[in-house]
C-alpha positions, 0 to 999 in steps of 0.5 A: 500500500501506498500514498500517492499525491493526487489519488486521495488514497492509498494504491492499493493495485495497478494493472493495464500499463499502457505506455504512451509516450517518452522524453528525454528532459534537459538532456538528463540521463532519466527518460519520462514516460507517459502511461496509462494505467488503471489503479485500485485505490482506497479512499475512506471518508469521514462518516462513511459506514464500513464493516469489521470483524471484531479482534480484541474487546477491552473496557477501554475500546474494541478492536476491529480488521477491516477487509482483514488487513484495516486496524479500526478501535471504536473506544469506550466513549462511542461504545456508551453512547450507543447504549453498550455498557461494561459488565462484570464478565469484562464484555461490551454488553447493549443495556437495551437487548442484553447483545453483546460484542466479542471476538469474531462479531461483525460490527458495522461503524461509522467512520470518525477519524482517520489516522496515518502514520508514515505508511500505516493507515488506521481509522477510529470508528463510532455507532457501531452495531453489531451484525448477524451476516 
């Protein structure tokens, strides 16, 4: 994975490079090339809604894969404010129904924040809801 200026994402593949021209610039040794190619491109937004499988629950957040790879935590503040509470089993519980979220739930959440660091993308999550798919 990889950021690149202009996509607005990460590029995640490429295929159907199409070279369509060539030049040499100021005499340098480098030669430029035109192309045309076609990119897949990860490009997550604020407020988005996307779906994970829950990995690890601590009372302080739960943490979350993304197509298997995309770290997201939801913490504990966004856990409450969808009516999950902390029980003495050390498990998210929802306080209207008695559902709980443990490892291996899918859970669907609204994007709040993006994280980059370096080459590393992670997003934090809110108003997750557990899901039966």
């Amino acid at each position: 994975e990889k950021e690149i200026d202009g996509l607005n994402g990460i590029l995640l593949a490429y295929d159907n490079i199409r070279i369509v021209g060539s030049n040499i610039l100021n005499e340098h040794p480098q030669i430029h090339y035109e192309i045309i190619v076609g990119v897949l491109v990860f490009s997550p937004i604020e407020g988005a809604k996307m779906s994970g499988t829950v990995t690890e629950c601590f009372q302080s957040h739960i943490s979350m894969l993304v197509y298997k790879f995309l770290p997201v935590t939801i913490p504990s503040e966004s856990l409450m404010d969808a009516g999950y509470v902390w029980n003495e089993e050390e498990q998210w519980v929802h306080d209207e129904d008695g559902s709980n979220i443990g490892r291996e739930d899918k859970i669907v959440f609204q994007i709040s924040k993006l994280h980059q660091f370096g080459r590393l993308l992670s997003l934090e999550g809110k108003s997750p809801l557990a899901v039966n798919y």
